[in-house]
Legacy VTK file of the C-alpha trace (Angstrom):
# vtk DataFile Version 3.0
C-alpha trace
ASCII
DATASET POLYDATA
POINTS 305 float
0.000 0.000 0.000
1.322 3.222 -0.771
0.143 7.056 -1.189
0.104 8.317 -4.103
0.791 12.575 -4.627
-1.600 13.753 -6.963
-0.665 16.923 -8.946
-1.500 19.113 -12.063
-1.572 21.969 -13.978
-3.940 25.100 -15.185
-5.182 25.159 -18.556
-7.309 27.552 -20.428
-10.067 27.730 -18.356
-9.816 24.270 -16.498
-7.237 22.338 -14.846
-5.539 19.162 -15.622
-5.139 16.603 -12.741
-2.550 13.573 -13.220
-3.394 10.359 -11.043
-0.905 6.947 -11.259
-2.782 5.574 -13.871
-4.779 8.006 -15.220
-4.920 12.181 -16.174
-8.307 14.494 -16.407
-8.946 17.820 -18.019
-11.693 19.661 -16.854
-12.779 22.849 -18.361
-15.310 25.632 -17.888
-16.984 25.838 -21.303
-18.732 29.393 -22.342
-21.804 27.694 -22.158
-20.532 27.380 -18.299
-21.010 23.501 -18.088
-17.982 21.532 -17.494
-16.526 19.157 -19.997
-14.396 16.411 -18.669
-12.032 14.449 -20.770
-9.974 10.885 -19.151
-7.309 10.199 -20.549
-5.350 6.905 -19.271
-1.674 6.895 -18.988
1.159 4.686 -20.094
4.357 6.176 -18.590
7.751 5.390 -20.829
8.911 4.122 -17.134
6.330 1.203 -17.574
7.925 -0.048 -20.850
11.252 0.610 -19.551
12.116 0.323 -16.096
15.387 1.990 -15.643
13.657 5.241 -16.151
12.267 4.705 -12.328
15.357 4.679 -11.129
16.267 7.345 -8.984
17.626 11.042 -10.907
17.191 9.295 -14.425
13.090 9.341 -13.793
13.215 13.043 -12.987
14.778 13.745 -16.452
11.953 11.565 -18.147
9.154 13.349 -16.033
9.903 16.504 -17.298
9.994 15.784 -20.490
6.882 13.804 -20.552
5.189 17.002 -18.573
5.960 18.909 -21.241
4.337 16.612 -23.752
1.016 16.353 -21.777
1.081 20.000 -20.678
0.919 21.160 -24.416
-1.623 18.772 -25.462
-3.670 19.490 -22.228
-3.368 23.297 -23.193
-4.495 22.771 -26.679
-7.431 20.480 -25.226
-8.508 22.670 -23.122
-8.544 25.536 -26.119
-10.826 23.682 -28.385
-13.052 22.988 -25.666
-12.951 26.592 -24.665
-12.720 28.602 -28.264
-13.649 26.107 -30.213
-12.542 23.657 -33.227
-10.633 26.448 -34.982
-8.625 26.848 -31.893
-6.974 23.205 -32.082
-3.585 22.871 -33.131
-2.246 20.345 -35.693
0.207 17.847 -34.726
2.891 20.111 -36.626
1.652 23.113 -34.643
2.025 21.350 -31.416
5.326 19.819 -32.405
6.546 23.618 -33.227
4.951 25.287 -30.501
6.957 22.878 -28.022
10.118 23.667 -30.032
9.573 27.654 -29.601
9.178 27.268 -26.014
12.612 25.096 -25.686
14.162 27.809 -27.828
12.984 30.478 -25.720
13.572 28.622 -22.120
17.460 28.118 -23.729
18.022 31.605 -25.177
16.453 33.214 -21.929
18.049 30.855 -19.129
20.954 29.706 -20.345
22.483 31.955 -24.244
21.705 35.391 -22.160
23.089 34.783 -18.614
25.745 33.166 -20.301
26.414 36.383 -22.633
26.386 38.705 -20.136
28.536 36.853 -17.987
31.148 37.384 -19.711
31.098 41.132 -19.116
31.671 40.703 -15.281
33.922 37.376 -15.049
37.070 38.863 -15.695
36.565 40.548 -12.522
35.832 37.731 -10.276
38.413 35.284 -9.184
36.123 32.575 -7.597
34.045 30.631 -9.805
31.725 29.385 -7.591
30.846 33.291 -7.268
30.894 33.374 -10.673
28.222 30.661 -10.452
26.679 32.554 -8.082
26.096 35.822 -9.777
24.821 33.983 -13.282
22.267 31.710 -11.082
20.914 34.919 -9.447
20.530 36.260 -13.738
18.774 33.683 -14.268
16.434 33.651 -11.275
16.082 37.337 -11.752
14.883 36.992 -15.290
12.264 34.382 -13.859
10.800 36.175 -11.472
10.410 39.457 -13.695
9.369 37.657 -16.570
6.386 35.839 -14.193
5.922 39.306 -12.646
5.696 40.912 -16.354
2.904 38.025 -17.825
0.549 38.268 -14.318
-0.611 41.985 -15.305
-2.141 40.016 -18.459
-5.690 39.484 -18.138
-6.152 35.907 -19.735
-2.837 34.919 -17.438
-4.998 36.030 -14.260
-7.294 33.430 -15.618
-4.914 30.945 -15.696
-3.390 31.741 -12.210
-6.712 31.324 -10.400
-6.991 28.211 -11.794
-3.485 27.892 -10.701
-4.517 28.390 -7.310
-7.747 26.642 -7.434
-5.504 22.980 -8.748
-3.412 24.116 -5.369
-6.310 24.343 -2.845
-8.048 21.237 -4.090
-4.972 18.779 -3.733
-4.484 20.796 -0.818
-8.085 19.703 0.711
-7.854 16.320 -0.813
-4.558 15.514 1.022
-6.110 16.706 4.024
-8.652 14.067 3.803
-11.529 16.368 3.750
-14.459 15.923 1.733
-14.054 17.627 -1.918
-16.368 20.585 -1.770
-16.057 24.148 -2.544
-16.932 25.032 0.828
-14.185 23.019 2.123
-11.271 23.287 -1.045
-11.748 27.228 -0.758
-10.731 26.988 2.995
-6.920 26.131 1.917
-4.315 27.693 0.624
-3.293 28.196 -3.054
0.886 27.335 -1.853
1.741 24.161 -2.330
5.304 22.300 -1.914
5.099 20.151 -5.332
4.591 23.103 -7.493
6.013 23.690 -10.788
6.860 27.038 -9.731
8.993 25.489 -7.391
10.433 22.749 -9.057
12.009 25.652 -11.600
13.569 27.528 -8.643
15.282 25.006 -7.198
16.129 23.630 -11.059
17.816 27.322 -11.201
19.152 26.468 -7.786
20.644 22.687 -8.463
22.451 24.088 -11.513
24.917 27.158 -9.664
25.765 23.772 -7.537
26.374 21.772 -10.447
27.730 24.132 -13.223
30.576 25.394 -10.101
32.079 21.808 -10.766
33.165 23.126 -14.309
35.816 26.290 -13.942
35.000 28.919 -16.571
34.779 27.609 -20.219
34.629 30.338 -23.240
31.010 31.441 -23.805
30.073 28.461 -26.639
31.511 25.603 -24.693
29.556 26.774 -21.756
26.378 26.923 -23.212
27.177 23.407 -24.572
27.900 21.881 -20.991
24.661 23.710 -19.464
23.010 21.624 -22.397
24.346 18.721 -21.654
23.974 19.252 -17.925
20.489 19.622 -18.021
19.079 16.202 -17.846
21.331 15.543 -14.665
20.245 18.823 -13.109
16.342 18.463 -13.897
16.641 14.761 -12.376
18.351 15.781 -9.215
15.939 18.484 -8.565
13.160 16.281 -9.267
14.184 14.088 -6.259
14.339 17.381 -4.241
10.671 18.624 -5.162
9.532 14.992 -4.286
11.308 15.217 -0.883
9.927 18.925 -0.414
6.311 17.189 -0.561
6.752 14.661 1.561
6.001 14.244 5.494
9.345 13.816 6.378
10.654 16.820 4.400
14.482 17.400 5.787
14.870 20.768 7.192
17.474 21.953 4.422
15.028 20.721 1.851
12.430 22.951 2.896
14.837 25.761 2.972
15.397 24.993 -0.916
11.629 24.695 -1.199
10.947 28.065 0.764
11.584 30.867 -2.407
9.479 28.863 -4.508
6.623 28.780 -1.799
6.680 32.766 -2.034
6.848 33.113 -5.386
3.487 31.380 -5.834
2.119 34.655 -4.624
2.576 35.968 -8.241
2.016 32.148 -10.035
-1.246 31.873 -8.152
-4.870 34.156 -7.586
-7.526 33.262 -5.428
-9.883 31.276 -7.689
-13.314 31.985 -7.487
-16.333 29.179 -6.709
-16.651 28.570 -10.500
-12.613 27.523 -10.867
-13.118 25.765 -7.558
-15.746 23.528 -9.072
-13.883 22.624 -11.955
-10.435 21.612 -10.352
-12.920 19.633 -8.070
-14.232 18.256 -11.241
-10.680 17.546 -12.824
-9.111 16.010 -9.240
-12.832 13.600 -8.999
-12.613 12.455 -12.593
-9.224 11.468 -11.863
-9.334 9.905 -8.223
-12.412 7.839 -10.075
-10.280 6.360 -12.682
-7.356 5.751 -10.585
-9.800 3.308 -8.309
-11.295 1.618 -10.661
-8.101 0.572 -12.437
-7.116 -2.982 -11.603
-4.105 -2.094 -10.015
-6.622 0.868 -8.043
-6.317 -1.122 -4.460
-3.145 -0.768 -4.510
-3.577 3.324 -3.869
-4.545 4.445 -0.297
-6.002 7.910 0.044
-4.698 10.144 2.552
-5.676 9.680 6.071
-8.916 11.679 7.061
-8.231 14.862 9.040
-9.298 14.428 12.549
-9.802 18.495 12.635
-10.895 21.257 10.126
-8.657 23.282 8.228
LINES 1 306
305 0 1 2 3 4 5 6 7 8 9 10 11 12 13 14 15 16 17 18 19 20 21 22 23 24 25 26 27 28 29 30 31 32 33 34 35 36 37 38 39 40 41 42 43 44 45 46 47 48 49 50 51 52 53 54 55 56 57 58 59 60 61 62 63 64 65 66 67 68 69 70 71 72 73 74 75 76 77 78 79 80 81 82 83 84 85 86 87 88 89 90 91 92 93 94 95 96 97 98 99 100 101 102 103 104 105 106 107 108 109 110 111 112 113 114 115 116 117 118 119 120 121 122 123 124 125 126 127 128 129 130 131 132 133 134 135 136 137 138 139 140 141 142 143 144 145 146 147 148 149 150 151 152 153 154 155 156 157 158 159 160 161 162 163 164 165 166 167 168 169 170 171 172 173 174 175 176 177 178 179 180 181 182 183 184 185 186 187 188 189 190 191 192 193 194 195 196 197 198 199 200 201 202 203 204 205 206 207 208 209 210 211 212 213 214 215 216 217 218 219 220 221 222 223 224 225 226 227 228 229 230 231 232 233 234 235 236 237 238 239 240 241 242 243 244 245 246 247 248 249 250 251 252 253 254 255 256 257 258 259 260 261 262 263 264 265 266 267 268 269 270 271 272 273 274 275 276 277 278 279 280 281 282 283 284 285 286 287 288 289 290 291 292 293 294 295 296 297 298 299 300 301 302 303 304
């Protein structure tokens, strides 16, 4: 028997919810009913076992979030706008690639670039490290602080919050109802928003292993780096969830915590219902899979949140 930590994502007006065997997408369509699509899942780990082990499954997990976050997206967009509004599978395929390009050219081409205006006057090069992990943290937050005065990304941040408080109440073994799920709070430890901080975080403590290269070769080792430094921060952001969370974990864990402020909005009854929706669809599928049993909820809270 084992717990399982549910998690998600916003969409365009819905929310995603992944379960162990299964994922949901609910959305609020503008005739305000709630479509629900189940989707179940067959994780490359399943075919090929190494990927569970430890570091080399965080790697995979990304990369498969990706994959389901952009078809969940452009789900949720028909559903919401309509047939014209769904992407092709070229258009998804090149939409992903824009958003590597830009993640690259923004966290690791730029820092990298202006590093080199300010390394020739430090000495150590873990400060070196230092100063281009706090670029590239600075460009996060004021690039999240830039897209949260946009009206449609408000949308998507209440939703944010609403996925937040409903795994929230859910993990507090309370009954799912809107009542109850608007009671918690939208910060929660296994956020994405947190899992990039402390990716940001993992690679100063990585990269300091590797001197100074010229500006190319650097860029070329943060490449190559990445897989080893999204897999180790994986394990972290696991950790930071659990029970037993280590002090210095949590410490790790704590920026990323804050910085939901601007990644989240207090949702409103309507986004409530539909993470509810999402998180139900998914706990539903989850138990009636043959391997269900083998997933114990979280033990019912003895007091009220």
């Amino acid at each position: 028997m084992s717990k399982f930590n549910y998690g998600g994502q916003a969409v365009i007006e819905g929310v995603m919810m992944r379960g162990r065997y299964a994922a949901s997408i609910a959305v609020r369509k503008q005739d305000q009913s709630i479509s629900v699509l189940n989707q179940d899942l067959k994780p490359w780990s399943d075919r090929f076992p190494i990927l569970k082990k430890p570091i080399v499954r965080g790697a995979v997990a990304l990369v498969e979030t990706m994959i389901m976050g952009i078809k969940s997206l452009n789900y949720s967009a028909t559903e919401y706008g309509g047939e014209e509004e769904q992407l092709s599978t070229k258009e998804l395929v090149l939409t992903m690639g824009f958003a590597v390009l830009m993640t690259v050219g923004l966290f690791v081409v730029l820092p990298a670039f202006l590093l080199r205006f300010v390394q020739s006057h430090i000495s150590s090069n873990i400060v070196l490290n230092l100063v281009e992990g706090l670029i590239k943290v600075t460009f996060f937050v004021l690039y999240l602080a830039g897209i949260s005065f946009m009206e449609d990304i408000k949308r998507v941040f209440a939703y944010h919050g609403a996925e937040h408080k409903t795994i929230n109440c859910y993990e507090a073994g309370e009954e799912l109802t809107v009542e109850n799920v608007a009671r918690h709070s939208r910060v929660h430890a296994r956020c994405g928003t947190n899992f990039l901080l402390i990716v940001l975080f993992t690679s100063v403590f990585v990269f300091s292993f590797f001197g100074r290269p010229p500006f190319l070769q650097r860029i070329l080792t943060h490449l190559a780096l990445m897989p080893l430094v999204a897999g180790l921060s994986y394990e972290v952001i696991r950790k930071a969830g659990s029970e037993n969370c280590p002090l210095i974990i949590r410490w790790l864990a704590r920026p990323g915590m804050l910085l939901q402020a601007l990644t989240t909005r207090e949702p409103d009854a309507s986004q409530i219902e539909v993470a509810i929706s999402a998180l139900k669809a998914v706990l539903a599928r989850d138990e009636s899979h043959p391997e269900g049993k083998k997933v114990v909820p979280f033990p019912k809270s003895e007091t009220t949140a």
